[in-house]
Structure formats: C-alpha cells, structure tokens
C-alpha positions as CSV (number, residue, x, y, z in Angstrom):
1,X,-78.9,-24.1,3.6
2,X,-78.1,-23.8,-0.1
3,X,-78.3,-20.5,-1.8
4,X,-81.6,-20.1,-3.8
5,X,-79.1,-20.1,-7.3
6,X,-78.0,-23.8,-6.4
7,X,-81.4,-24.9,-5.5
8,X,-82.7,-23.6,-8.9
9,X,-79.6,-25.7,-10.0
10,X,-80.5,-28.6,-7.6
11,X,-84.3,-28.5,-8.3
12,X,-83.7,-28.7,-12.6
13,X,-82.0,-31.7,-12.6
14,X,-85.3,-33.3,-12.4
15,X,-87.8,-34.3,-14.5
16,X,-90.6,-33.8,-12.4
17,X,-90.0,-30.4,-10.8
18,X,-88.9,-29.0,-13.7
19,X,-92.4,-29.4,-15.8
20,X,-94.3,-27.0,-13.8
21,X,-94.7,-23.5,-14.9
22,X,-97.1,-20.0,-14.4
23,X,-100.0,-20.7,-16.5
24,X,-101.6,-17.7,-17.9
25,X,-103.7,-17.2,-15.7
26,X,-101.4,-17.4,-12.7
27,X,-99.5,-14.9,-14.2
28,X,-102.3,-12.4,-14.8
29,X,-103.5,-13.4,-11.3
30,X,-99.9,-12.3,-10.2
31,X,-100.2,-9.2,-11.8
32,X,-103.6,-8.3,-10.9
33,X,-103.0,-8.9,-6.9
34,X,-99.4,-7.6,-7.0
35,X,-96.2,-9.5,-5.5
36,X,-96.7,-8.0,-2.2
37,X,-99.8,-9.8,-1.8
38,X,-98.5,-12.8,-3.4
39,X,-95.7,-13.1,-0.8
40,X,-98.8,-12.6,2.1
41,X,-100.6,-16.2,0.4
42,X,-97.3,-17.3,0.8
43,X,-96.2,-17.2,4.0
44,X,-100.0,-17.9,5.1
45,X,-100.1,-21.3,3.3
46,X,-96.6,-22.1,4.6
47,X,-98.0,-21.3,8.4
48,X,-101.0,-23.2,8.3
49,X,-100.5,-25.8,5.5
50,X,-96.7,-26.7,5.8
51,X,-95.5,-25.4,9.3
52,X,-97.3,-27.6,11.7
53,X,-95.5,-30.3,13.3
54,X,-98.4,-33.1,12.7
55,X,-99.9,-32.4,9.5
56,X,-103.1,-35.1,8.7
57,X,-103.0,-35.0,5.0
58,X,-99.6,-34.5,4.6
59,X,-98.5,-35.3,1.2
60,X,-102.1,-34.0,-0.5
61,X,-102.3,-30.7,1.7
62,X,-101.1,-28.7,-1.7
63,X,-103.1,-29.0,-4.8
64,X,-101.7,-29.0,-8.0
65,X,-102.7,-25.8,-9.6
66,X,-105.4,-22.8,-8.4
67,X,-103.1,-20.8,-7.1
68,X,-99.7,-19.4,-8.3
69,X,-98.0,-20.1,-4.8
70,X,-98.8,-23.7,-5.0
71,X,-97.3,-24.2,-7.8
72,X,-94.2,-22.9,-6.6
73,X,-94.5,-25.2,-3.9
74,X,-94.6,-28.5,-5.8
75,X,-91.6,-26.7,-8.6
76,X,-89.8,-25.7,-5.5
77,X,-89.9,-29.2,-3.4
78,X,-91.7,-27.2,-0.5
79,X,-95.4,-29.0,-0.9
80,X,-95.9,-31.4,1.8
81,X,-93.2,-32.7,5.1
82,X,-91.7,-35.6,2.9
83,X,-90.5,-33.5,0.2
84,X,-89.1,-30.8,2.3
85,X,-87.0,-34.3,4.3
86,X,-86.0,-35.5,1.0
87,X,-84.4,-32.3,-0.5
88,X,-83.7,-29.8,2.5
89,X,-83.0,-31.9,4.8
90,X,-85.8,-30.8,7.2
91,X,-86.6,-33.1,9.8
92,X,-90.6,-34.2,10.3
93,X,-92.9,-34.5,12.9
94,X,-91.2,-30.6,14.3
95,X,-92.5,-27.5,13.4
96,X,-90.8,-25.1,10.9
97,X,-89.0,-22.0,12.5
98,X,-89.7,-18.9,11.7
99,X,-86.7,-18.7,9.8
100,X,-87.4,-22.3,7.8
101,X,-90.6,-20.7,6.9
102,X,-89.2,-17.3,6.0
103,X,-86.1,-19.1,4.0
104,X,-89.3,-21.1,1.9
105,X,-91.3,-18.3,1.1
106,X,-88.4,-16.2,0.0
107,X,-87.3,-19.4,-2.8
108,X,-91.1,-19.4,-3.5
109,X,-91.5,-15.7,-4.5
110,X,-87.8,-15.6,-6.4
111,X,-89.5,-18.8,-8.5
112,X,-92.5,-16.9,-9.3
113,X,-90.1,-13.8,-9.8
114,X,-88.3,-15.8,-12.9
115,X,-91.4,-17.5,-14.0
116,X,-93.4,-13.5,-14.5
C-alpha cells in the first residue's frame, strides 16, 4: 500500500476528490469532540458501514456531509466497495482486515489532521 504522502499526491490529481473540504462546522465539531473521539466515529463507521463483505447499499452507504469523517471518506476514496476497488486495489464481495480498516482510518484522520 502506498504511503498516505502519495495518496494525498494520488487523490489531488482529481477534480472530484479534491473539492471537498471541513466546513465550519465540521471543524468546530472536530474541536468540540476532540480527535480522539473523532478517530472512535471513524473506525466505527468503517466497521459497520464499509467493512462488511455484502454491503446492500453499497455506493449510497456514506452521505455527503453531516459528519466530518464522512467527508474524509468520499475526499479520501474510502466511501463505498467500488471506490476502495478502483483506487486501492481492494477486492469486493471480502471483508476488510483489521489491518485494511486500521490503514483507512489512519489516511482518514491525517486528512482531517491537514484540513483542522
């Protein structure tokens, strides 16, 4: 797997993942609740919205906005099982490993990191 610096790299050549952003409020949301609990919404969305093997609505499973974690997701390329195929390399229809899910929370929370 790629270092998180040459995913950054990767993920801003395009045009989509590059427009998303902290809004205001995710930042002061981020502030309020603290990175430590930031990184706990992140691994639990990961393990029940992402990790599963057969996911029903995959592809809709993470909204748009509501919650500073899922925009990371959709900057990141980590939102639904087709996007993690089409730039990791991760194959569908298997669940994630711990270690899959560890490696995407970790380029989640160093995306909100540079975003704060």
């Amino acid at each position: 797997m790629a270092t998180i610096e040459h995913t950054f790299m990767r993920l801003g050549k395009s045009d989509f993942r590059r427009k998303f952003h902290l809004s205001l409020k995710d930042k002061a949301y981020i502030t309020e609740k603290g990175l430590d609990t930031i990184r706990e919404h992140a691994v639990d969305f990961i393990r029940t919205r992402l990790a599963p093997a057969n996911i029903p609505n995959d592809g809709k499973q993470t909204p748009m906005k509501g919650h500073p974690v899922f925009v990371a997701q959709h900057a990141c390329a980590c939102c639904c099982r087709d996007c993690l195929f089409k730039w990791y390399k991760v194959p569908k229809e298997r669940e994630l490993t711990d270690e899959e899910q560890r490696r995407i929370v970790n380029l989640l929370m160093s995306w909100i990191e540079k975003e704060m």
